[in-house]
N, C-alpha and C positions, 0 to 999 in steps of 0.2 A: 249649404242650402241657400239659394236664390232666396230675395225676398218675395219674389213669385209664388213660389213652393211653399215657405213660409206661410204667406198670409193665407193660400188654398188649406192646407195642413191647420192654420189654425180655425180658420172657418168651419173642418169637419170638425176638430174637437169644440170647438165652442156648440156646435149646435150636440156634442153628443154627453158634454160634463156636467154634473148635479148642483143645483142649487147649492150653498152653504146655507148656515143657522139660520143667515140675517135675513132668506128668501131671494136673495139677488146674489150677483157675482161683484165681487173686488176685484180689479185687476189691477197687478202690481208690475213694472217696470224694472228691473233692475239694471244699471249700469254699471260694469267693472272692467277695469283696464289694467289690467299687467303687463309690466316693463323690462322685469329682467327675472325674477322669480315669480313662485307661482302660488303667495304665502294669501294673495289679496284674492286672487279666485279660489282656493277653499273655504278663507273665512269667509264671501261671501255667499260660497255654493253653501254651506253649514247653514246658514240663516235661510236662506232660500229654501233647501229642505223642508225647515221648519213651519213655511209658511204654507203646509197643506190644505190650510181651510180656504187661499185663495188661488187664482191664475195667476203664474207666475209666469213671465218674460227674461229670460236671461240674457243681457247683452253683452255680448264678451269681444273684445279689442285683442289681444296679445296672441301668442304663438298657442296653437292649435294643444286642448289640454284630453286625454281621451278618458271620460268617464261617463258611468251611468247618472241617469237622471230621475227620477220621480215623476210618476204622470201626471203632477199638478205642473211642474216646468218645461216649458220649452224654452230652447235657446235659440239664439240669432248669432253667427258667429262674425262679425265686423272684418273685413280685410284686415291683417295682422298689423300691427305697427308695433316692435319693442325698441329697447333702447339699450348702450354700450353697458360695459359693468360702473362705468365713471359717468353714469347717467346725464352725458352732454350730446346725444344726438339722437334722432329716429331712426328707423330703420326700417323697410319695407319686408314682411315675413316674405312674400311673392317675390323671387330678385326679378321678375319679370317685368314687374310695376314699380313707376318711382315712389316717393313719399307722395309727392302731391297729386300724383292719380288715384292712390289709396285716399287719400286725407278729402276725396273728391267726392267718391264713393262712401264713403262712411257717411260723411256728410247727410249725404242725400238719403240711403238707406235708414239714418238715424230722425232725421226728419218725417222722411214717411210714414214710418213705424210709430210719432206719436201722433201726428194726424191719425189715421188707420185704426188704431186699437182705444184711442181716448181713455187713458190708465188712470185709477183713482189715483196712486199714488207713483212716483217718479224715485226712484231710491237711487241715489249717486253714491259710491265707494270713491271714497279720500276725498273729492273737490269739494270745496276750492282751496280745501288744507295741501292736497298736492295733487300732479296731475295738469297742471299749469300748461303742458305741451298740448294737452287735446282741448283748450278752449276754443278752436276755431271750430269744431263739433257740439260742444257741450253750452257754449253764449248761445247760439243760432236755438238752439232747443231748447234754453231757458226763455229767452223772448220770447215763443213760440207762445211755451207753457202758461205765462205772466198773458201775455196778449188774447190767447184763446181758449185757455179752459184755467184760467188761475180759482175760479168760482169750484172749479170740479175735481183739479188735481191734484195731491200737495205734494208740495217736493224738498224732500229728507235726505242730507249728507249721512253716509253710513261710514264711520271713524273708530281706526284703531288707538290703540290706548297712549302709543309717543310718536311727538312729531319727527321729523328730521329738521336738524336745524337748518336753518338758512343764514346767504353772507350780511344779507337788510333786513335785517328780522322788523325794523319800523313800517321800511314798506310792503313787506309781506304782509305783517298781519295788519295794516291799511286796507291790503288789497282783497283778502281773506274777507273781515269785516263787513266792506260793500258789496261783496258779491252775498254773500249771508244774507245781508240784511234786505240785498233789492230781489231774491231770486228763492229764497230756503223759507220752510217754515219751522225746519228745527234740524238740531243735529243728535245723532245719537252716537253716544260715545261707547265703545266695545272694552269698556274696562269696566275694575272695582275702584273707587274712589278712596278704599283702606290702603291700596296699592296703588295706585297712581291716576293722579288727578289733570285733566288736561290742561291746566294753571300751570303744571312743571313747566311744559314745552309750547305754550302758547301764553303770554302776558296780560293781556288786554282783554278779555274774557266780559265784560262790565261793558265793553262797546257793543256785543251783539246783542242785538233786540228780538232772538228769537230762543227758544226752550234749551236748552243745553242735559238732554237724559243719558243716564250713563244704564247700560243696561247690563251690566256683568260682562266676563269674557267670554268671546266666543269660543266651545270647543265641542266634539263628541267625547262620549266616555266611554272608557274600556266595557265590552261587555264581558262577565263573565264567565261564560258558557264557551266563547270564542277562545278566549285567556287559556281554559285549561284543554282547549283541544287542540292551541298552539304549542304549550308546554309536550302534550303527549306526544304530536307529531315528532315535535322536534327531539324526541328522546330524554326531554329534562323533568320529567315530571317527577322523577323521586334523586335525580341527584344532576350537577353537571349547572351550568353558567350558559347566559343568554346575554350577547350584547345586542345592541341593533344603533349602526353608523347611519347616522341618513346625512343627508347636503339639498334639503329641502327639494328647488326646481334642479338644481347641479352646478348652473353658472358659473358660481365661485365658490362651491365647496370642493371639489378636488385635493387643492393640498390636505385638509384635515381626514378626508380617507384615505389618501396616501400613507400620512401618517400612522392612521389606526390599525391598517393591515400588515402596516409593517412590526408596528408594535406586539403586535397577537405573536407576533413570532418568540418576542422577547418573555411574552408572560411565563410565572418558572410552574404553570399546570395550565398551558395552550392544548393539550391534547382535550381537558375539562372546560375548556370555553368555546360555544356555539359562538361566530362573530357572521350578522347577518347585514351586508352592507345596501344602501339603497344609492344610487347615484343622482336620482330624478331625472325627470324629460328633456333638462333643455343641456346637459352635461357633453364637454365638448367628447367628440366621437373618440379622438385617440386618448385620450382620461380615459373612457368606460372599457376601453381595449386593454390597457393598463391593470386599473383595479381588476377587471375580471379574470386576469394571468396570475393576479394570486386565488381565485377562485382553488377549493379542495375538501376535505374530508370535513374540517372545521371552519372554514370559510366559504358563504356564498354570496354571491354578487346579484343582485337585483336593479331594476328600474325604477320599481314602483309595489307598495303595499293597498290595495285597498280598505284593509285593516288596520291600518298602522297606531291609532290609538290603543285599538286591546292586544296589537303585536308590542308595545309599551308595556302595555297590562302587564305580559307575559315576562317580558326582559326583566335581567339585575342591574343593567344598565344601559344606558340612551346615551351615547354619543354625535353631538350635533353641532350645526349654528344655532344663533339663539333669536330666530326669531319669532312674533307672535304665535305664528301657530304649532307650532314645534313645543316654544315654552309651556304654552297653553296645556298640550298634550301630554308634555311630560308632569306637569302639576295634577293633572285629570288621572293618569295612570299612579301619580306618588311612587315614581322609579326615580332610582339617583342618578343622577347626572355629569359628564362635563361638556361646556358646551364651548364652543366658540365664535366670539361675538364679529359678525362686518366691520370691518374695518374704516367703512367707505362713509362712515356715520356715526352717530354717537348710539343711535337708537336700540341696536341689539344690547349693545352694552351696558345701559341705561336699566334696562329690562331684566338682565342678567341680575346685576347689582342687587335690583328691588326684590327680585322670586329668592337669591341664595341666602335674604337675610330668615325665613322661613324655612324655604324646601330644602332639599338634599343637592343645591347644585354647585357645581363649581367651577368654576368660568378658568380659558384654559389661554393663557398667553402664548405670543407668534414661539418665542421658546420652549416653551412645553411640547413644543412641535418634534421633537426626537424621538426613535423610538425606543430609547432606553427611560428616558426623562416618562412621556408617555403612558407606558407600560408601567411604570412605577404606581403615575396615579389612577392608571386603570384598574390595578389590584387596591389599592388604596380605598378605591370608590365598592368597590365588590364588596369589601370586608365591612361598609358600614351597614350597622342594625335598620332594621325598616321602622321607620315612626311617623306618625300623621302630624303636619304640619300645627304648630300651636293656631295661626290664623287661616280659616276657613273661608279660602276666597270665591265671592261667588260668580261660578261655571257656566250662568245660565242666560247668556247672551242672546243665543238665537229665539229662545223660547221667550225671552223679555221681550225682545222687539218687535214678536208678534203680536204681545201682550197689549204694546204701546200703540202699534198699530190698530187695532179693533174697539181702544179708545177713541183715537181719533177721528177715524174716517165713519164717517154716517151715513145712513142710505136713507 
């Protein structure tokens, strides 16, 4: 969509949407940029959901993501720019356009849209904690913000629960810091602070001069109703095994489903285990050609679950990476787990460690990668008892930050 189209489309809804509580409207801003998976646009599509009492704006930067939305949001979809699995360059989603015709256009697009809509609030996903490559978008529209409506807008970094480290962590979190302190009025951090506090992966915490709210994690929860008409579909509802392999966006989960379908072969009651693989969107093409050749009676190969929390619900086990929203999910459904953490970073791993010292998870090293090795601890994980974690971590991110929101902002 043009921002043409856009701003006509939002002009018919504006004039056709209902007051909230407060007698006037909120309008909220969101910005989110994904770079190589797609863990940062559902945690933020999750919140966004949840913000049904206002207008919501969705800005979305990364490779084109396809789902439904709620008629409180609409989205803006930014020319695409991601980035390598080794996180060292841009990339134009359009090969037709360089980087800096995109980076031209976004610009510009992103500017007009906050002229145009004057949004109570500005919600940024990850900056200035990361996200570093789109400051030549993101500065231009903080000054904007600070210069012309700083009295009317406020603007809230939206933060998941671990950083990625960096090689200058001094001048990083320098540079973090100033931007906080000249540009943010608060950060809201997507964790439990019983499980992990953003003091782990950031130091200096005592230099910012603005609110630091943690608001639980983000996740949806299994539905129940959904759970048992997955089990019935899938034939397991009085006997028989549900796994479900996912590899979050695809990029670099590949080899762990490789593994895992290979391993189903090894299991010594494969004929008693349902194995439901998911590849994700951005998965390279000949990978999904691959896994789906073992597609069969006990194996299917999919893209994508729009269910995938209460398709969790339903499973004996969740095989994955481990990241935020995955983890998230797999603690929300209480299925056991192995996961395996990126490599590229400390932060899956970091995450890992913290969930398996409670839940049912267990974090799967490059050598467990066999599919005898594999298969071992895939029955392994099958045969343990279901029990509710001794600490009760709290789920309820998206619903807190709307909470925090309708605190703040005043009409």
């Amino acid at each position: 969509m043009t921002l043409a189209e856009y701003l006509y489309f939002g002009a018919v809804q504006q004039g056709t949407r209902q007051a909230n509580h407060w007698g006037a409207f909120v309008k909220i801003i969101i910005y989110c940029q994904h770079v190589l998976g797609v863990g940062h646009f559902f945690r933020t599509l999750e919140i966004a959901r949840a913000m049904e009492a206002f207008e919501v704006i969705l800005v979305t930067g990364g490779g084109k993501v396809e789902v439904a939305l709620p008629d409180h949001i609409r989205q803006v979809n930014l020319p695409g720019l991601m980035m390598d699995e080794n996180f060292t360059r841009l990339h134009s989603v359009d090969l037709q356009k360089s980087v800096d015709e995109v980076k031209c256009e976004r610009k510009k697009i992103l500017l007009d849209l906050i002229k145009t809509e004057t949004p109570d609030l500005f919600l940024i996903e990850l900056y200035p904690f990361g996200r570093r490559a789109f400051r030549f978008e993101l500065i231009p529209v903080l000054e904007l913000i600070k210069d012309k409506f700083q009295k009317t807008c406020k603007v809230v970094c939206s933060l998941r629960d671990i950083l990625v480290e960096k090689k200058d962590a001094q001048k990083y979190e320098t540079r973090v810091i100033e931007a906080l302190n000249s540009w943010f009025d608060a950060v809201l951090v997507h964790s439990d602070p019983q499980l992990i506090k953003l003091s782990a992966t950031f130091s200096r915490l005592d230099n910012i001069n603005i609110p630091i709210v943690y608001t639980g994690f983000v996740t949806p929860v299994p539905d129940p109703e959904t759970v048992k008409h997955i089990r019935q579909k899938t034939g397991l509802a009085r006997k028989g095994r549900l796994i479900v392999a996912s590899a979050g966006g695809g990029n670099v989960g590949a080899p762990l489903l490789r593994s895992v379908v290979q391993a189903h072969k090894e299991l010594s009651s494969s004929e008693d285990v349902l194995l439901k693989v998911y590849t994700g969107p951005y998965m390279d093409t000949e990978d999904k050609k691959s896994l789906r050749s073992f597609a069969g009676k006990r194996i299917e190969v999919e893209e994508f679950s729009g269910e995938f929390v209460s398709l969790l619900g339903a499973a004996d086990l969740s095989i994955s990476m481990a990241g935020y929203n995955t983890c998230m999910n797999i603690v929300a459904a209480n299925v056991p787990s192995l996961v395996w953490p990126f490599s590229q970073n400390r932060e899956q791993r970091e995450r890992a460690l913290k969930i398996a010292r409670f839940a049912r998870m267990t974090i799967l090293e490059d050598q467990d990668l066999t599919p005898v090795k594999l298969s071992r601890l895939i029955e392994k994980s099958l045969g343990q008892k279901a029990s509710r974690p001794d600490v009760q971590l709290n789920l309820s991110g998206a619903a807190n930050t709307v909470k925090w929101i309708k605190k703040v902002i005043t009409l």
